[in-house]
C-alpha positions in Angstrom: 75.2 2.4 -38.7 72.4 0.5 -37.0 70.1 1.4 -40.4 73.0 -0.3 -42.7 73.5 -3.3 -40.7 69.7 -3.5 -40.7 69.2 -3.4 -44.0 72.6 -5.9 -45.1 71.0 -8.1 -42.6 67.5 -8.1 -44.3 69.4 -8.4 -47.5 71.5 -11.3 -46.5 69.8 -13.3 -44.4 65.8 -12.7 -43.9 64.9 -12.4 -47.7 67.1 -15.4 -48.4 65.7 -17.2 -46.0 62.0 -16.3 -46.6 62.7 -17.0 -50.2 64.0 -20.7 -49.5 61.1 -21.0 -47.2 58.4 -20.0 -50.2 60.4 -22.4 -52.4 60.0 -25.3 -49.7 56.6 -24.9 -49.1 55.0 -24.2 -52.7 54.2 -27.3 -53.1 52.6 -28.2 -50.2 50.4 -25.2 -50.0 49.6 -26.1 -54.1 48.3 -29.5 -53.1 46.5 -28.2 -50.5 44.5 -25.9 -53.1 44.5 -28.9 -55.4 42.5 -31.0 -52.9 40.2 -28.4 -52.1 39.0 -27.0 -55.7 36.8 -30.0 -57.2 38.1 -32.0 -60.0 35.4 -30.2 -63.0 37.0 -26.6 -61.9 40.8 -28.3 -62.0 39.3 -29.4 -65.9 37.9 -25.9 -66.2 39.2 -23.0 -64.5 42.4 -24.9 -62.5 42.9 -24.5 -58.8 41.0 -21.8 -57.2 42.7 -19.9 -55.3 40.1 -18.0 -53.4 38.2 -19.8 -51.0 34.7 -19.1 -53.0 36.0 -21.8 -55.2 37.1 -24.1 -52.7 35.1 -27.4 -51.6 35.3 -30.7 -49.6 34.3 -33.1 -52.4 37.7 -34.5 -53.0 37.6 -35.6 -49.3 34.4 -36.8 -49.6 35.1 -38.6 -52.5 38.4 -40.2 -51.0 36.9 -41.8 -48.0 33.0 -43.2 -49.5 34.6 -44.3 -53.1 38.5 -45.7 -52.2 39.6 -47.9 -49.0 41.9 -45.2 -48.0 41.1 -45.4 -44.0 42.0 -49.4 -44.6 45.2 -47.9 -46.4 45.7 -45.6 -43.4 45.5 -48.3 -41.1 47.8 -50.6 -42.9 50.2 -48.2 -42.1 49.7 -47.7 -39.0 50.4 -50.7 -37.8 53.3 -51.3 -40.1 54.8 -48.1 -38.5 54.1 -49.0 -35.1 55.5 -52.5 -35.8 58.5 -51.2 -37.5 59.0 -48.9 -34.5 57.8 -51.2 -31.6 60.6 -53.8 -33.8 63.6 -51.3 -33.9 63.1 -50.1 -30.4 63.3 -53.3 -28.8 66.0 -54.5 -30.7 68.1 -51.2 -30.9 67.7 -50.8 -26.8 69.7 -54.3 -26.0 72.1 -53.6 -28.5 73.0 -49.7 -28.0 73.5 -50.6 -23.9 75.4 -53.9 -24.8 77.8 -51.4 -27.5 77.9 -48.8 -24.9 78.9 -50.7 -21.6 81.2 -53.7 -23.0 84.2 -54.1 -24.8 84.0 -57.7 -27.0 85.7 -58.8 -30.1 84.7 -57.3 -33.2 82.9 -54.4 -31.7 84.2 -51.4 -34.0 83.7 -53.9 -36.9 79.8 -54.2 -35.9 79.3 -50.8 -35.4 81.1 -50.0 -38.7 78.5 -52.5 -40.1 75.9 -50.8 -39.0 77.0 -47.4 -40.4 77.2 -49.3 -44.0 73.8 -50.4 -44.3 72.8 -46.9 -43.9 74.6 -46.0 -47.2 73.1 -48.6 -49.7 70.4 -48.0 -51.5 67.0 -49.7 -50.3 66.6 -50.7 -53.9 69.6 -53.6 -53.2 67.9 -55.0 -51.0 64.3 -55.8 -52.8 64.7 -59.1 -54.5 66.8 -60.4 -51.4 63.7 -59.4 -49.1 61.1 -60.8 -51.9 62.4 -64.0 -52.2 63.1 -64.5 -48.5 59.5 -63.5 -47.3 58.1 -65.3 -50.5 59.7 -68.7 -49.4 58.8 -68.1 -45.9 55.0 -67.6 -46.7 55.4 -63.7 -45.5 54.2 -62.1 -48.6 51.4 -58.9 -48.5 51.3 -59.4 -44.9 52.1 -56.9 -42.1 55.2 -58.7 -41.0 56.8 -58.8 -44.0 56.9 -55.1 -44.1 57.4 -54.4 -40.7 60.6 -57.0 -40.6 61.3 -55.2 -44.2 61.4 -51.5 -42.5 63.2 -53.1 -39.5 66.2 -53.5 -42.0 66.7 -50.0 -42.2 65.5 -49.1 -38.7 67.8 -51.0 -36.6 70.6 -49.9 -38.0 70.3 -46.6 -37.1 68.1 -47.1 -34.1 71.6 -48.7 -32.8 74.0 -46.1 -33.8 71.8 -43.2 -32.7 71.4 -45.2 -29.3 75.0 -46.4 -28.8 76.0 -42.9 -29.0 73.1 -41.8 -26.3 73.6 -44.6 -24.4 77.4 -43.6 -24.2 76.4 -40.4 -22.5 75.1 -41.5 -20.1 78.0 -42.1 -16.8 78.7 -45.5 -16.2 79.1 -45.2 -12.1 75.3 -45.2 -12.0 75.7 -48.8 -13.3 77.9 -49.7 -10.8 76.2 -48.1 -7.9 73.5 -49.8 -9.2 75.1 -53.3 -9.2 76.9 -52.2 -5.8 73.7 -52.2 -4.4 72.5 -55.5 -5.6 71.1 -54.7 -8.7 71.6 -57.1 -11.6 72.3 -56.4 -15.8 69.1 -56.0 -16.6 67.7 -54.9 -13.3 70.6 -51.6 -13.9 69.4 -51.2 -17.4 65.9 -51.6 -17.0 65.7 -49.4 -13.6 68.4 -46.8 -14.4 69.3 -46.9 -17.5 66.3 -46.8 -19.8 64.7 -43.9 -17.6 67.6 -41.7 -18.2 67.3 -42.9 -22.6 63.7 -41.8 -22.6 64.8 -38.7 -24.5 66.8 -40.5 -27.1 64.1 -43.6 -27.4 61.5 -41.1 -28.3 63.3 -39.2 -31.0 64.6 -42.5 -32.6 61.0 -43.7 -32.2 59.0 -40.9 -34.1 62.3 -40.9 -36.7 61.8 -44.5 -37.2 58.0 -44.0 -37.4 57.6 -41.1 -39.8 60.1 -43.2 -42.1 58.6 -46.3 -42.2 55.3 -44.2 -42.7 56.5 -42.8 -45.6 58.5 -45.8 -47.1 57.4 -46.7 -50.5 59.3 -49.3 -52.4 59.0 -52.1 -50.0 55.3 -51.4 -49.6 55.2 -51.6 -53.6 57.1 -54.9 -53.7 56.5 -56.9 -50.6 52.8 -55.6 -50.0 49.8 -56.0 -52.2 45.9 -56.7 -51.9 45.3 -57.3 -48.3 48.0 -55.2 -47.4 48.5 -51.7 -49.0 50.1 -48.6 -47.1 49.1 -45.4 -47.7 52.2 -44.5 -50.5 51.1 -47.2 -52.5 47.7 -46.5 -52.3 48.0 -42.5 -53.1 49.2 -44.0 -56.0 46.9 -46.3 -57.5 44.5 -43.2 -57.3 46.3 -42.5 -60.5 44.1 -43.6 -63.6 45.2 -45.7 -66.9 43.3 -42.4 -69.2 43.4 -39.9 -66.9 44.5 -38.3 -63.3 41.9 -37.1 -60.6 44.4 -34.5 -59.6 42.0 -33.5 -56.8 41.3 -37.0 -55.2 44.9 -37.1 -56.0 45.6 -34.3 -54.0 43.1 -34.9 -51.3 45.0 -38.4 -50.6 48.4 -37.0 -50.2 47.0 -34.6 -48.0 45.2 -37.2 -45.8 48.3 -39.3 -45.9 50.7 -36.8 -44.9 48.6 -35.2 -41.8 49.9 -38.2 -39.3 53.2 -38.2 -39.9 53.4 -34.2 -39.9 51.3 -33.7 -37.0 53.2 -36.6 -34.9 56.3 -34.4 -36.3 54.6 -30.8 -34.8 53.9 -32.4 -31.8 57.4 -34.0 -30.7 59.4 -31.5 -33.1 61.6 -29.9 -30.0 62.4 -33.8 -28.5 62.6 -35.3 -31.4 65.8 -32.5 -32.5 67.1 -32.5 -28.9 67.4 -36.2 -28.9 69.3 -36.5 -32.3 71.6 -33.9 -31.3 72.0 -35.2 -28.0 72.7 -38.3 -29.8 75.0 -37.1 -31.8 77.5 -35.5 -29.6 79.3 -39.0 -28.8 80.0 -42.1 -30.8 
């Protein structure tokens, strides 16, 4: 008995399992021999796959010949803007959603879920013309207030929800004792949304790190995040498929270790976050 139910589990669930794992992860652990096998062996031979073959140029070649540490940069501070943006913004609202009743409330948070379901495409030309007439163009700001479009949203709704969980008699103790609004929310409130700030944080941070199309659009010499500039590694004749390779690696290694590092808050918070709404 034990031997069957061993060997229907391995059958149903692990080699599933590891075979969807393999399927994920293929192309990942491709570029990753890509960027490490120089660019006349890709012409030649194609990717090595021992490590005899393997060699740093790519990277070399990525950070003396391009501006990709500027690129890298850009994005930083887009995606701490973006973040720094949503939180502040998302914080007021979620606590004023969670702990009043006011006209129009359901319809608000109903518009809030909507947004979510466009298409970031719709919203392009709108942005482009609004940041071009307000002199916003292939700056910082423009893309962080660009991001913040999609951020606040659901920065709010995940927030609301969290916020929600939280009992409202420690706001009234709170203000029993003396303690104002603000003084309640900033004092007793926010400690207790650390948890959920965090996860909506890094969430709103790894997207905007990864966002492309308004970086394409709204962004341009001065400013250019690392999606856009992976792909202006891309020749008119030909593709460096190492440097190519090397640059998506680079790019992706702040985003995924930030991931690695907060992965166990960052689900406990959504879930958390989720439970209510």
């Amino acid at each position: 008995m034990k031997r069957s139910s061993r060997l229907r589990r391995i059958l149903t669930t692990d080699l599933p399992v590891l075979a969807i794992v393999i399927f994920a992860m293929a192309p990942f652990a491709w570029m990753i021999l890509t960027s490490l096998t120089p660019s006349a062996a890709i012409s030649a031979t194609g990717v090595a796959l021992s490590p005899k073959g393997w060699s740093l140029d790519n990277y070399v070649r990525l950070f003396a010949q391009t501006s990709f540490l500027k690129n890298m940069l850009d994005s930083l501070i887009i995606a701490s803007g973006t973040m720094a943006l949503g939180l502040v913004v998302a914080v007021g609202a979620a606590y004023a959603f969670s702990r009043f009743r006011f006209f129009g409330r359901r319809a608000l948070m109903l518009q809030f879920l909507l947004i979510n379901m466009f298409p970031v495409v719709l919203l392009i030309l709108p942005l482009f013309v609004l940041m071009r007439k307000l002199g916003l163009l292939d700056t910082h700001l423009a893309l962080i207030l660009a991001n913040a479009t999609v951020a606040i949203p659901f920065a709010v709704w995940m927030l609301t929800s969290y916020v929600a969980a939280i009992p409202k008699s420690l706001d009234e103790a709170a203000m029993t004792d003396g303690c104002s609004r603000l003084t309640t929310l900033r004092r007793i409130v926010l400690p207790l949304m650390v948890p959920g700030i965090i996860s909506t944080g890094i969430y709103i941070f790894i997207t905007a790190w990864n966002e492309y199309l308004y970086a394409l659009t709204l962004g341009g010499r001065n400013v250019r995040p690392v999606t856009v500039a992976i792909q202006t590694l891309i020749g008119e004749y030909q593709i460096e498929w190492g440097l190519l390779a090397a640059g998506a690696v680079v790019g992706a290694l702040p985003a995924t270790l930030l991931f690695l590092l907060v992965q166990r808050r960052l689900i406990g918070g959504l879930t958390q976050g989720a439970v209510k709404g």
